[in-house]
C-alpha positions in Angstrom: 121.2 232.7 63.6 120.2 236.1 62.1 117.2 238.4 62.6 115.3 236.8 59.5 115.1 233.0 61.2 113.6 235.1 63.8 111.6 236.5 61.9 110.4 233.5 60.4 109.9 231.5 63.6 107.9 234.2 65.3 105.4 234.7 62.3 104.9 231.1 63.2 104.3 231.7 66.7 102.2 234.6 66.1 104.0 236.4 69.0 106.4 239.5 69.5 109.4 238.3 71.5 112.9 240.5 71.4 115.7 238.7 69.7 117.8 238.5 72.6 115.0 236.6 74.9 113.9 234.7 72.0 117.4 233.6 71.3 118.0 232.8 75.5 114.7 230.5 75.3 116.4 229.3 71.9 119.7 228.0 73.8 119.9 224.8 75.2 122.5 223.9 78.5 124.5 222.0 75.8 125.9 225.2 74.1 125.9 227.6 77.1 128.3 224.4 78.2 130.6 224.8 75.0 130.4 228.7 75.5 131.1 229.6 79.2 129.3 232.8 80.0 126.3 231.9 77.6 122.8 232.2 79.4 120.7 229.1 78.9 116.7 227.9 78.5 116.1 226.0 81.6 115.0 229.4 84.2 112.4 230.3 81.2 111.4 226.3 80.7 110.8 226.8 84.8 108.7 229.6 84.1 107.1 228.4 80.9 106.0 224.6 82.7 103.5 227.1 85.1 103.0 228.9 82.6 101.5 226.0 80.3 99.8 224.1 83.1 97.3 226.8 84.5 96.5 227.9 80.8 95.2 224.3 80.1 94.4 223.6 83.7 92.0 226.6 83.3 90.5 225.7 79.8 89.8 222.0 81.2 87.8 223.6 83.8 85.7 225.5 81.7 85.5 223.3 78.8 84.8 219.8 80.7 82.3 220.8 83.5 81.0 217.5 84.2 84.9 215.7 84.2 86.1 214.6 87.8 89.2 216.1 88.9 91.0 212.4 87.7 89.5 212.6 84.7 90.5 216.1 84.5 94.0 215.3 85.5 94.3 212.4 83.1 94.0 215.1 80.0 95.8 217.8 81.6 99.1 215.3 81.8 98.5 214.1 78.1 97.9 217.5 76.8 101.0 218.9 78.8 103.8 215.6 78.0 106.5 215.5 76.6 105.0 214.1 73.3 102.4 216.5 72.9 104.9 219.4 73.6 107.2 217.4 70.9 104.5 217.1 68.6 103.9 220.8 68.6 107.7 222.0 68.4 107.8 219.6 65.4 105.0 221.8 63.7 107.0 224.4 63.9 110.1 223.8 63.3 111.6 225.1 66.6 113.7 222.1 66.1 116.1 223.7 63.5 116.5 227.4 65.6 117.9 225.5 68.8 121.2 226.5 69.8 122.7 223.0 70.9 126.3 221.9 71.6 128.8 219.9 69.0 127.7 216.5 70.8 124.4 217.0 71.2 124.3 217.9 67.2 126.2 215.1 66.6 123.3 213.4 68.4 120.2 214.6 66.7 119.5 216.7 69.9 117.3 219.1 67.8 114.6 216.3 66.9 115.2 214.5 70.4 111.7 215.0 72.3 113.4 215.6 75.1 115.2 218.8 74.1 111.9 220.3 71.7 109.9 219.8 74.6 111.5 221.8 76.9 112.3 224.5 74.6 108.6 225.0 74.1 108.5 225.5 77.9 111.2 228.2 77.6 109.1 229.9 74.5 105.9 229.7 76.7 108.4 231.3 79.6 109.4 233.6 77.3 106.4 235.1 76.1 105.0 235.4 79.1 108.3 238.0 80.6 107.7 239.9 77.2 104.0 240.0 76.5 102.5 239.5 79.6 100.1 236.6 80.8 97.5 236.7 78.5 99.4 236.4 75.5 101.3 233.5 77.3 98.1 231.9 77.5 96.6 233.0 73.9 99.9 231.3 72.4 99.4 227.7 74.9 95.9 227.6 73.6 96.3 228.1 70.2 98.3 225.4 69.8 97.1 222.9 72.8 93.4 223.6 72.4 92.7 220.8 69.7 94.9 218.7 71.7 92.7 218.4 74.4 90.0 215.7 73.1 92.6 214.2 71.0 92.6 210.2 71.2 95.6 210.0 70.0 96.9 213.1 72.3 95.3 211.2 75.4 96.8 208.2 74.9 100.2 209.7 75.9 98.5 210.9 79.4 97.6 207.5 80.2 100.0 204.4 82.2 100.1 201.8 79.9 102.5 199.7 82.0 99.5 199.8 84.9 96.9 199.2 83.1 97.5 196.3 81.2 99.0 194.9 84.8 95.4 195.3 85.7 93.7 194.0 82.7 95.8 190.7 82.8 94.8 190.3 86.2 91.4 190.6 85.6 91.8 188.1 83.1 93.5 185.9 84.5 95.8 186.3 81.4 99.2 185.1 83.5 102.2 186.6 84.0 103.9 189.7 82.6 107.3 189.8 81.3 109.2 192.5 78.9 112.1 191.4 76.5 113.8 194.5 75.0 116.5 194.3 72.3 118.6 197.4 71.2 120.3 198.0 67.9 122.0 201.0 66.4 125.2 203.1 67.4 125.1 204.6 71.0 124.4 208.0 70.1 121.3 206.9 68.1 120.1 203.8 69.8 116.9 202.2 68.9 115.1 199.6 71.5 112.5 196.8 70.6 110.5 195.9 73.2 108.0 192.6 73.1 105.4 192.4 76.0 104.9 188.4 76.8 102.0 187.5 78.8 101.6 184.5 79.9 104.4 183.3 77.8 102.4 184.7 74.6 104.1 187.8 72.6 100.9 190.5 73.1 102.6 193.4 71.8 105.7 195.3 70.2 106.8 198.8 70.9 109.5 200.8 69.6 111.4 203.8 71.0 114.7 205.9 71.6 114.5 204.7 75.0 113.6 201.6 76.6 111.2 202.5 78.7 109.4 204.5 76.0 109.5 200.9 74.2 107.8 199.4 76.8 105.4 201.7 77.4 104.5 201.0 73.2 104.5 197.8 74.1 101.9 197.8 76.7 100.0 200.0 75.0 99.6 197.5 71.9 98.7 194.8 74.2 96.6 196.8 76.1 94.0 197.4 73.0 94.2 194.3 71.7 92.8 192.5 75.0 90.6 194.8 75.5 88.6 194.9 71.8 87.3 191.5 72.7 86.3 192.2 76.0 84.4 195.7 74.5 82.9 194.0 71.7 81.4 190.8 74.0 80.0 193.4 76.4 78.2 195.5 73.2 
């Protein structure tokens, strides 16, 4: 990686971050694995989680005065997942200046959420050693601040397996069962999931993981039991 993707990436961020830290937060356990003696992400992702969750912490506070502290909560972990934090590596491009390992290359590690999450974190971590706090929290903003009334954004804050546990019981919809089905070779598997409740298919979900398929799942079902049950009560 030269000077000039550096360049490029940190035009991007908006931030002025040395090339050696900004290459550390750049590095990923896989290649610091490959390369004994390499320095990887994961103290700066530490630093950058704390980092990220009293900047939006704070600006929840603020901008939602009249929110309980679940309610609060609720957006803080949507705004702060692993999808959003994806979502905003993706935007980017972070993706493409990780320094990953031959297997996880092989695997797609650089568009794994997973893996652009955290390296987020470490940028977040990062900025803070070199700029100080309030740049840290400038840069979280910018890029979290229209997240935080999001629906779509929200939606990743919110238990989908629980609540449509609780909405079947309330109507009296039977029992819950998943059926997941995965296809693809190991290194990039793909899982189906189909929620059945009361012996009825309610909902499909797709993901990289199985849980993460279920969770789609749910969330399908979720809405569509609950339309009816909005639009009787309007």
């Amino acid at each position: 990686m030269t000077s000039v993707h550096y360049g490029e990436l940190l035009k991007r961020l908006g931030v002025d971050i040395d090339a050696e830290t900004l290459q550390l937060a750049l590095t990923h356990r896989s290649y610091a694995h490959e390369h004994p003696g390499t320095p990887h992400n994961e103290r700066l992702e530490f630093l950058g989680d704390s980092v990220l969750g009293l900047a939006v912490t704070h600006e929840l506070y603020v901008r939602f005065p009249e929110e309980t502290e679940g309610s609060l909560a609720k957006r803080r972990a949507a705004v702060v997942s692993e999808r959003s934090l994806a979502r905003i590596a993706r935007a980017l491009g972070v993706g493409e200046h990780i320094r990953l390992g031959h297997g996880e290359e092989l695997n797609r590690g650089a568009e794994k959420d997973s893996i652009l999450s955290d390296t987020m974190e470490a940028l977040f971590g990062a900025t803070f050693m070199v700029c100080g706090p309030e740049v840290a929290r400038d840069l979280v903003l910018r890029f979290t601040a229209d997240l935080l009334d999001d629906a779509y954004v929200l939606g990743a804050g919110r238990d989908w397996k629980t609540e449509i546990q609780e909405l079947a019981a309330a109507q009296g919809a039977g029992e819950i069962r998943y059926e997941v089905t995965a296809t693809g070779p190991a290194h990039a598997r793909e899982y189906e999931s189909s929620i059945l409740i009361g012996g009825e298919v309610r909902g499909v979900g797709i993901g990289s993981a199985k849980k993460q398929a279920e969770r789609a799942a749910a969330e399908q079902a979720y809405h569509r039991m609950a339309e009816p049950t909005r639009a009787a009560g309007a």
